[in-house]
C-alpha positions, 0 to 999 in steps of 0.5 A: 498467529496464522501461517502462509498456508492458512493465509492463503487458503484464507485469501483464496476463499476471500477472491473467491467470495468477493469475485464469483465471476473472476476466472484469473488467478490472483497473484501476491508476492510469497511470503507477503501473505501478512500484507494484503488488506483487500483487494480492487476489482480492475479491469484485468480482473481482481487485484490484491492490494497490500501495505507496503510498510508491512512488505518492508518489514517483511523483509527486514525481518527476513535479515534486511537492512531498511535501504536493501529492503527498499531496494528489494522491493522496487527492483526484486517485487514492483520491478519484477511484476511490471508488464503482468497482469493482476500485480497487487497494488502496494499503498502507503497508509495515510497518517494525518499525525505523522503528516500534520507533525512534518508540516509547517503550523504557519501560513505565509498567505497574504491578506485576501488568499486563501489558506489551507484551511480556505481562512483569509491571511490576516494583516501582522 
């Protein structure tokens, strides 16, 4: 497993191929380094983007239950960026098996709509 140092340096070459050009400095939250899994070109300039999920397992493992986690992150990480520059984007990773598990198999189209797959409702 690396470490933050070598993840950083790591990430630094990464702007620095990627974004010949960019003369702003690419910030990341320190000990989040692990997170980053590319980045955007925005008008500001490059911006890292990070896994959220790995953000909060960060900190749980930094001794956090998962609600102060979330806590942490939205007030501590997202609040605490807002109003600067290059802040990286944190998504959240589409699952369709988690997404497909959660939602409802059955349509309740009546004949002559389309359903979510754009199939007609059929008479019962």
């Amino acid at each position: 497993m690396k470490t933050p140092h070598e993840i950083s340096k790591a990430l630094d070459a990464f702007i620095d191929l990627n974004f010949p050009h960019s003369e702003e400095d690419v910030p990341y939250p320190t000990g989040h380094q692990n997170a980053v899994i590319g980045a955007a070109d925005l008008d500001e300039g490059p911006t890292l983007v990070l896994d959220q999920e790995v953000v909060l397992s960060n900190l749980e493992e930094m001794g956090m239950d998962p609600m102060e986690a979330l806590e942490f992150f939205d007030f501590n990480i997202l609040g605490g960026a807002a109003g600067f520059a290059n802040q990286p984007i944190y998504i959240t990773r589409f699952n369709y098996e988690d997404i497909a598990e959660r939602a409802s198999p059955t349509c309740t189209c009546q004949k002559g709509q389309a359903g979510p797959e754009g199939e007609e409702g059929k008479e019962g």
